[in-house]
N, C-alpha and C positions, 0 to 999 in steps of 0.2 A: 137848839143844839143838844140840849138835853136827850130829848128824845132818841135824837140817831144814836147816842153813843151807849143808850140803856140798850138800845135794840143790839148794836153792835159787839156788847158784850153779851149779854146775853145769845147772840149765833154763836161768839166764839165760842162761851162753855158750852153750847149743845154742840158743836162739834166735837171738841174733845170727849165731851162725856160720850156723843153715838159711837167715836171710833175707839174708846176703849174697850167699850162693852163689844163692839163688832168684832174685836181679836179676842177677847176672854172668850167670847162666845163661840168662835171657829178654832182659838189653839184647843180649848176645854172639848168640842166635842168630834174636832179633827184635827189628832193629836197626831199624827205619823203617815196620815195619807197627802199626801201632796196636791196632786189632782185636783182631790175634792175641796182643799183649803182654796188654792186658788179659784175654782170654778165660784164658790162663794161670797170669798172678795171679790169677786168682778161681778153679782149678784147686787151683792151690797153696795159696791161702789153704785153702780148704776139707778139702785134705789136713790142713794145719797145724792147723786145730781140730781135726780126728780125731785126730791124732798126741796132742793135749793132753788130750782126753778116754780116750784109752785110757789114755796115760799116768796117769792121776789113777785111773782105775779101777785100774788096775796098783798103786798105793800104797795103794790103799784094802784092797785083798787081803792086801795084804804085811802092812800095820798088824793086820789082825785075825788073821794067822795070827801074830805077832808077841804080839800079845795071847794067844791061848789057848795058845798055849808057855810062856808067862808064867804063867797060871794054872794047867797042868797041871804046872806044879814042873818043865819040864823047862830047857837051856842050864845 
């Protein structure tokens, strides 16, 4: 259990820390266009679901290779 819950905090702060910086970084350098704030958030959003599905694919690999090292007696 260890483990899920180090991983688990650890997504939460990279969440918060990506979506802080993704607003510092869009109010900071689109300070009054609206448009283009939006059209970026939904850039960014978009990126951030890819980040989260790759990421979860990434664990999902890890686990099964995790798994048959287990099985084949080795660690």
């Amino acid at each position: 259990m260890g483990r899920v819950f180090d991983f688990a905090k650890r997504r939460i702060a990279g969440y918060i820390v990506f979506w802080i910086l993704v607003l510092l970084f869009v109010g900071f350098f689109y300070n009054g266009n609206q448009p283009a704030q939006a059209a970026w958030l939904f850039v960014l959003f978009l990126a951030f679901i890819g980040s989260l599905l790759y990421t979860r694919r990434m664990k999902r690999r890890q686990r099964a290779r995790r798994q048959a090292a287990e099985q084949s007696g080795g660690r």
